[in-house]
N, C-alpha and C positions, 0 to 999 in steps of 0.2 A: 511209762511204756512197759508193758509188762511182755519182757523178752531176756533170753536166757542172755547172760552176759559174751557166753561159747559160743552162742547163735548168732549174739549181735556181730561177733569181731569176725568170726569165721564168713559171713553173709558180706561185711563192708569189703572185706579183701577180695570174694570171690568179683564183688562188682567193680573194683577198682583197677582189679588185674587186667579182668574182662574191658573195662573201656580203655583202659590205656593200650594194650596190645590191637585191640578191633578198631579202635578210631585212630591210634597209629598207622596201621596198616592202610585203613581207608585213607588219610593225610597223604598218605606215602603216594599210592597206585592210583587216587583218584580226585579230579577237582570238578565237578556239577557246578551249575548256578546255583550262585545264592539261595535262590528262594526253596529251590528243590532239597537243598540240602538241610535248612533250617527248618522248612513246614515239613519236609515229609523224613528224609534219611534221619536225621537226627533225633527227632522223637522215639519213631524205632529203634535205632541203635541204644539212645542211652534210657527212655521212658520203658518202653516193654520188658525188659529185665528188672529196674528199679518195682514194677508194678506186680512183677512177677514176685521177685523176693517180698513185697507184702504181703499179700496173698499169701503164703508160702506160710510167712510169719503166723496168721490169724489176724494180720494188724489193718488198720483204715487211711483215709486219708488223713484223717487228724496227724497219724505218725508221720508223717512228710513236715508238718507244719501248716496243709493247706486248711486255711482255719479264717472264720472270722474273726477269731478273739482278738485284740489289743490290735487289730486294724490299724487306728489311729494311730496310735504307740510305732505299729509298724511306719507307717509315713514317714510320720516326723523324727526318727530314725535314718532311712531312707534319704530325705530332702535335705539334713542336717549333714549328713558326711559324704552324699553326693555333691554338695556345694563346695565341699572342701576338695574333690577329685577337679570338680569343672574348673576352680580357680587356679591348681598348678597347671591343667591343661592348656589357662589361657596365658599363662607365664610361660610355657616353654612354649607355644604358638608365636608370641610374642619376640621370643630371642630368636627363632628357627629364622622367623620373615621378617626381622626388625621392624615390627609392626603389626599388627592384627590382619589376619588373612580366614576368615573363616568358611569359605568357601572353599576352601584348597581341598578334600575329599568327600565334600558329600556326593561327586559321580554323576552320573546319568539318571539314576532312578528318583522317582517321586517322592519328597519326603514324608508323606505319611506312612506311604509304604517301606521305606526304609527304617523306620519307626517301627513299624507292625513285626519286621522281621525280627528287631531288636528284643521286642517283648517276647516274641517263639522261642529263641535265642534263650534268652534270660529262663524261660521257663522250664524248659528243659533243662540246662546249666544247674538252676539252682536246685531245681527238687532232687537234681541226682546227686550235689554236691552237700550242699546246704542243710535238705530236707533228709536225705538218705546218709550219707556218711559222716555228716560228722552226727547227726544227730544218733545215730549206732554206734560212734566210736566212743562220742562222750557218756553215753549210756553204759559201753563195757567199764572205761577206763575212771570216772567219776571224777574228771578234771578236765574243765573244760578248755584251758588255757593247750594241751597237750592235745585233745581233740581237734582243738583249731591249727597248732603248727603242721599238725601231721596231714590234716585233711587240705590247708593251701598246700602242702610241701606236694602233693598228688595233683591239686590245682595247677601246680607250675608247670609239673611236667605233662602236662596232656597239651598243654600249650605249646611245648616244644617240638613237633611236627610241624604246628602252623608255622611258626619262626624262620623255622628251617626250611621246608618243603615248596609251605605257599607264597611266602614270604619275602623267602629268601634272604633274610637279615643277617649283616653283617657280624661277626660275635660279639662285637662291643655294643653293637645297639639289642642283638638277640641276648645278652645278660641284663639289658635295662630294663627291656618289656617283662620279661621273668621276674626279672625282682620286683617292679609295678604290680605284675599279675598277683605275685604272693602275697603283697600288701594289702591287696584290694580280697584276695578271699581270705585274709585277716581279718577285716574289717567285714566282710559280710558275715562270716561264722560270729564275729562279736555279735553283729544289732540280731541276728536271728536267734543267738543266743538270750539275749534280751528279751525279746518278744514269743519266740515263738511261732512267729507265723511267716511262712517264706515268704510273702509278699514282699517284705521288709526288703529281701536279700535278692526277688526279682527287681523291684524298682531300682535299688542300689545298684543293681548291676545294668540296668539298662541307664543310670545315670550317667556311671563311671563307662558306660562304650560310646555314648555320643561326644562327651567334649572329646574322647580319641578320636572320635571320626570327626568332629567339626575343627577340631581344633591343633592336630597332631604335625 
C-alpha cells in the first residue's frame, strides 16, 4: 500500500471518530427496520466516507482487500473459526434451554432473506473495519498484533449503543456480548490478516451472527 504512514493514521481516526459519534447518535435517536437500515442507512453512513477516503488516497479496491486473491485461502479461514463460534453458540443454547432450541430467534422474517441481510450487514462491517482500519493502522504502526487490539477495541465500542439503546442489556450480559464482539473482531483482523482478502472476514462475520441469532 503505498500511503503515507501520517495519511494512513490521521485518515483511520478521522473515520473511526466519525462512525462512532454518527452511528452513536443514530443508535441513540433512531430505530428503522431492519432491512432499511442495513441495505440502505448503513452503507451510506459507513461505505461512502470509507470510499471517499480511497479516493482521497489515490488508492482502489484492492486496498480494502476486495480481491480475488487467496479466495480459497479466504474460505477455509472463514469455515474453520466460524465452526468454532457456531459450536460455543450451540453450548450456551444448550445451558440457556436445557436442551437445543434453535428456533427461539429467527423471528418472522424469511430465512433467506434474513440471510441476504446478514451478508449487507457483514459487508459493510467489514470493509469499514477489516478492509479500512485496521488495514491503515497496521500499515502506519507495522504490527499487526497492535493493529488488531486497537481496531476490535473501536469494534467493541460501536457496539455499545446497540447494547444499551436497542437492546437494552442488562450490564452483566451487555459486558459479555462486548467481550464476545472483541474476540470475534480479533479473530476476523487475524484470517484477513492472513489472507488478504475481506471475504474471509465477510463470511466470518456472517458465520459468527447466525449461531447468535439461531442459537442465542
Amino acid at each position: 500500500m503505498k500511503l503515507k504512514k501520517e495519511t494512513a493514521i490521521k485518515h483511520a481516526t478521522i473515520l473511526a471518530a466519525y462512525l462512532l459519534i454518527v452511528w452513536g447518535f443514530y443508535r441513540l435517536f433512531f430505530k428503522l427496520p431492519e432491512e432499511i437500515e442495513e441495505l440502505i442507512i448503513k452503507p451510506i453512513v459507513w461505505l461512502v466516507p470509507v470510499f471517499y477516503l480511497v479516493k482521497k488516497e489515490g488508492g482502489n479496491l484492492s486496498s480494502l482487500g476486495i480481491t480475488t486473491k487467496k479466495l480459497f485461502p479466504a474460505i477455509y479461514f472463514a469455515l474453520s473459526l466460524g465452526a468454532v463460534f457456531a459450536i460455543e453458540a450451540m453450548i450456551i443454547n444448550f445451558i440457556k434451554y436445557d436442551g437445543f432450541n434453535f428456533l427461539a430467534n429467527i423471528g418472522e422474517k424469511a430465512l433467506l432473506s434474513s440471510i441476504g441481510i446478514s451478508f449487507a450487514t457483514a459487508f459493510s462491517e467489514e470493509i469499514s473495519f477489516r478492509g479500512y482500519l485496521f488495514n491503515r493502522i497496521w500499515h502506519a504502526l507495522k504490527k499487526e498484533w497492535l493493529a488488531n487490539i486497537i481496531t476490535s477495541f473501536i469494534w467493541a465500542l460501536i457496539h455499545v449503543p446497540m447494547a444499551i439503546f436497542i437492546w437494552k442489556l442488562s450490564m452483566d450480559a451487555a459486558i459479555a456480548y462486548l467481550f464476545l464482539t472483541t474476540i470475534f473482531g480479533i479473530g476476523s483482523a487475524f484470517i484477513f490478516a492472513r489472507t488478504q482478502n475481506v471475504f474471509s472476514s465477510i463470511l466470518l462475520h456472517v458465520l459468527w451472527e447466525w449461531p447468535i441469532i439461531l442459537f442465542r
